[in-house]
C-alpha positions as CSV (number, residue, x, y, z in Angstrom):
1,X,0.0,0.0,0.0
2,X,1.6,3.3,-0.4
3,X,2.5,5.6,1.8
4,X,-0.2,9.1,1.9
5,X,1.8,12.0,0.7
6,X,-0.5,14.2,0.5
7,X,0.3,18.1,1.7
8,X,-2.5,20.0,3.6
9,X,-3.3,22.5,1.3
10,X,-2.5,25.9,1.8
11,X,-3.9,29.0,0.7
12,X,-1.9,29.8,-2.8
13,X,-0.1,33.1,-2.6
14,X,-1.0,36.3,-4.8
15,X,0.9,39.5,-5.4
16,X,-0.8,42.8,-3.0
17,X,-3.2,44.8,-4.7
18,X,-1.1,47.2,-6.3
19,X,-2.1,50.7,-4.6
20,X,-3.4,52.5,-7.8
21,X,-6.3,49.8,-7.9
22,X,-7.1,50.5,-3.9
23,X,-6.9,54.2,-5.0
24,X,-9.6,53.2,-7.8
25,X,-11.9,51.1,-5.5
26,X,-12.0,53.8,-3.2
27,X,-12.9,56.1,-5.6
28,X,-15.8,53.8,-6.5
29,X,-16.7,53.5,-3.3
30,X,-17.4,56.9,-2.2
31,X,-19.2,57.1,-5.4
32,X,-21.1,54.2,-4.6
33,X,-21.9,56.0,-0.9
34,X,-22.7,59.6,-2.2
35,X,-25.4,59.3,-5.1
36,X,-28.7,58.6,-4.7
37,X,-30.1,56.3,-7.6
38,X,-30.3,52.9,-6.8
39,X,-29.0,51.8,-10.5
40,X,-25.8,53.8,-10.0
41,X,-25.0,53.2,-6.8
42,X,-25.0,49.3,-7.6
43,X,-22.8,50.2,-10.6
44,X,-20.2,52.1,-9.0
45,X,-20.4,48.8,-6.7
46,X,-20.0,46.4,-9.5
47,X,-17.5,48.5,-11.4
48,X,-15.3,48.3,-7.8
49,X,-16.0,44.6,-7.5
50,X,-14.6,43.9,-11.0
51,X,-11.9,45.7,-10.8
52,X,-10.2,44.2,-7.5
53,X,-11.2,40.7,-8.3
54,X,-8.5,41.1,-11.5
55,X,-6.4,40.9,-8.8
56,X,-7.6,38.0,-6.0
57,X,-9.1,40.1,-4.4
58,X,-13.0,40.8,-3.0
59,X,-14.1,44.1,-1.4
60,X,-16.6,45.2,1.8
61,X,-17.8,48.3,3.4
62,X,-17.5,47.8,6.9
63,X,-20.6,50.5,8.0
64,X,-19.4,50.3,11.4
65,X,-16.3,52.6,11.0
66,X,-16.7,53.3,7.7
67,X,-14.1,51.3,6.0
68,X,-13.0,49.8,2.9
69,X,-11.7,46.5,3.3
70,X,-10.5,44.8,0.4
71,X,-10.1,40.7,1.2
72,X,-8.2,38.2,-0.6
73,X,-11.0,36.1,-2.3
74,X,-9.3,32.5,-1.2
75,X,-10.2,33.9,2.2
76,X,-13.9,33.9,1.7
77,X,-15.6,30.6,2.1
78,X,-19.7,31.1,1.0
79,X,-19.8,34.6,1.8
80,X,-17.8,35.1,5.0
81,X,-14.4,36.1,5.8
82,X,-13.3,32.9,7.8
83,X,-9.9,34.7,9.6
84,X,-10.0,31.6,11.9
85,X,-8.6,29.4,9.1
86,X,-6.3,32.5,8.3
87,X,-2.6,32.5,9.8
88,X,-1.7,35.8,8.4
89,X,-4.0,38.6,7.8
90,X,-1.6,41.5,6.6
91,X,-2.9,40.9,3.3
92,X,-6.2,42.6,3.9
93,X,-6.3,46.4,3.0
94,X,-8.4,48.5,5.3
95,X,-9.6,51.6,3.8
96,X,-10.8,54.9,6.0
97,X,-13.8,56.5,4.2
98,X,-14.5,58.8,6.5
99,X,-12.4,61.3,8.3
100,X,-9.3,61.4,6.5
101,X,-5.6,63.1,6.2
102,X,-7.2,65.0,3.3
103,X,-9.7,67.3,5.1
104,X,-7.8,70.1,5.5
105,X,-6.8,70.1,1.4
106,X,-10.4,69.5,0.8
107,X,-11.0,72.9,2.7
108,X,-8.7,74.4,0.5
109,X,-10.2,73.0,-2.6
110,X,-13.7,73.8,-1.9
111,X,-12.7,77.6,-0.3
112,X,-11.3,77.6,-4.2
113,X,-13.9,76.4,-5.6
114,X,-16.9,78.8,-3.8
115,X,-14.6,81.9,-4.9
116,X,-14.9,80.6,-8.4
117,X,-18.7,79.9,-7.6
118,X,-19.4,83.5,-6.3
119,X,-17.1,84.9,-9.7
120,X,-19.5,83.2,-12.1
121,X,-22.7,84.6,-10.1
122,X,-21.3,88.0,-10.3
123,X,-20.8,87.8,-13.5
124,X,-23.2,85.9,-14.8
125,X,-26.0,85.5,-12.5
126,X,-27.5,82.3,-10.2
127,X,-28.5,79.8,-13.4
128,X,-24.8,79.6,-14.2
129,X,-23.6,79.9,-10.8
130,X,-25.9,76.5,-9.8
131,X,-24.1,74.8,-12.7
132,X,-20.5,75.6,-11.1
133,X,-21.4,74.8,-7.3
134,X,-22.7,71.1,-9.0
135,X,-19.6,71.0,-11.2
136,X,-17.3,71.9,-7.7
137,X,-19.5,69.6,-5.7
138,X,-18.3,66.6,-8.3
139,X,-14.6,67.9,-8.4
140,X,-14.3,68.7,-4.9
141,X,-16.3,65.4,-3.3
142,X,-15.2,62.5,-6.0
143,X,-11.4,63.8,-7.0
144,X,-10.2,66.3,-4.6
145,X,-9.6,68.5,-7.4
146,X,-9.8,72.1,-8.0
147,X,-12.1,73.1,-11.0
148,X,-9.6,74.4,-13.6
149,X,-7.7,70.9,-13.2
150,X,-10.7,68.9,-14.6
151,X,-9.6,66.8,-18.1
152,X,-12.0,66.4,-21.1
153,X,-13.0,63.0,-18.9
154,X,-14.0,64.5,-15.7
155,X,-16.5,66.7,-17.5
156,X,-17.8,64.2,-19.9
157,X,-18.5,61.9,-16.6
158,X,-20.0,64.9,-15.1
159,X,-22.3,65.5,-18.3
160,X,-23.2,62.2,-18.5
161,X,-22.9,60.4,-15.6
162,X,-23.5,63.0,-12.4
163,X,-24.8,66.3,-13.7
164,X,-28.6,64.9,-14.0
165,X,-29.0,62.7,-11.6
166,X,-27.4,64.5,-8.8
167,X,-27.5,68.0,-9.2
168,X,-31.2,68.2,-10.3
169,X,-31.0,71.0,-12.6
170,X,-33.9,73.0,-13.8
171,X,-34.5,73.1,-17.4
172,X,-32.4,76.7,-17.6
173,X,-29.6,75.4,-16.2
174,X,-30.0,72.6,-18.5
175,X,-29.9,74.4,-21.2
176,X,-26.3,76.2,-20.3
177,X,-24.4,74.1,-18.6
178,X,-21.5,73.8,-21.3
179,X,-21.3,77.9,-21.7
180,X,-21.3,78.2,-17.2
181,X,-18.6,75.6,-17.2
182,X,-16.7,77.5,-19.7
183,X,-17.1,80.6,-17.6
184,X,-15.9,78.7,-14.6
185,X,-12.8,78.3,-16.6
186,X,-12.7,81.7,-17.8
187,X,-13.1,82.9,-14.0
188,X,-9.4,80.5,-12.9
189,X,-8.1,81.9,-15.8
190,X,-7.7,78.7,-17.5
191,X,-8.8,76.9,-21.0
192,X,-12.2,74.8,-20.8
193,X,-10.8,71.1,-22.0
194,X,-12.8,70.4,-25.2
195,X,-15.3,67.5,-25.2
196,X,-15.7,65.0,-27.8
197,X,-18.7,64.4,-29.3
């Protein structure tokens, strides 16, 4: 009879996830948290879920503390983390999303932003002015940006993506939105980025 050589198995080893894709799933995860349809919010989800698997990896929002934590997947057995069968957890990436390191450049962004706000309304009056604050609400809250750093993408995913469905613009807004942008440019004294069509 021979001898049982069999080794106990052990959980297969994976690279970490590389920090630009925990960058991206947070991202997607604050998205996920901040706007209110259903359909996106479960896309943002998705989107975050695809993206981290590529890599071994499955992700949770702890609502507790607000966290991020991004698991590998060999560690999930029908749904739950079993960290009693896990000898060495450093693997898992925990992710704040609540009070974080970048508040106080936040409150330097959005201070930027508002003066760019108030600018455009002086200017221009309140339709176009509403169309700023949503466009520094989307740069300020989703990319920590100020508004004259925004690429052709940020405002096609504003157009398309947040502009409607969070900002709730009345039809006269609507119906500007391109031109206030452009004088929310004008107002950092910087060039609108050109949108494809």
């Amino acid at each position: 009879m021979a001898n049982d050589t069999t080794e106990p198995e052990t959980e297969p080893e994976t690279d970490p996830i590389p920090e630009a894709v925990q960058t991206a799933a947070e991202r997607l995860t604050r998205l996920a948290q901040t706007v209110v349809d259903e359909t996106e919010t479960a896309s943002y989800r998705e989107r975050r879920d695809s993206l981290v698997a590529e890599y071994g990896y499955t992700g949770r929002f702890r609502e507790d503390d607000e966290t991020l934590v991004l698991y590998p997947e060999s560690w999930v057995d029908n749904g739950t983390v079993r960290f009693d069968k896990i000898d060495d957890t450093s693997r898992a990436v925990e992710i704040p999303l609540s009070a974080t390191a970048d508040e106080a450049e936040f409150e330097a962004i959005e201070t930027h932003n508002a003066e760019l706000v108030a600018a455009v309304e002086d200017a221009h009056g309140p339709v176009h002015a509403a169309n700023v604050r949503a466009f520094a609400d989307f740069m300020g809250n989703h990319y920590l940006m100020r508004i004259e750093e925004a690429s052709a993408r940020h405002l096609t995913e504003f157009y398309e993506e947040y502009y409607l469905r969070n900002a709730w613009p009345s039809k006269k807004q609507q119906a500007v939105v391109e031109t206030s942008l452009e004088y929310a440019f004008d107002a950092a004294d910087s060039e609108c980025p050109t949108v494809p069509e």
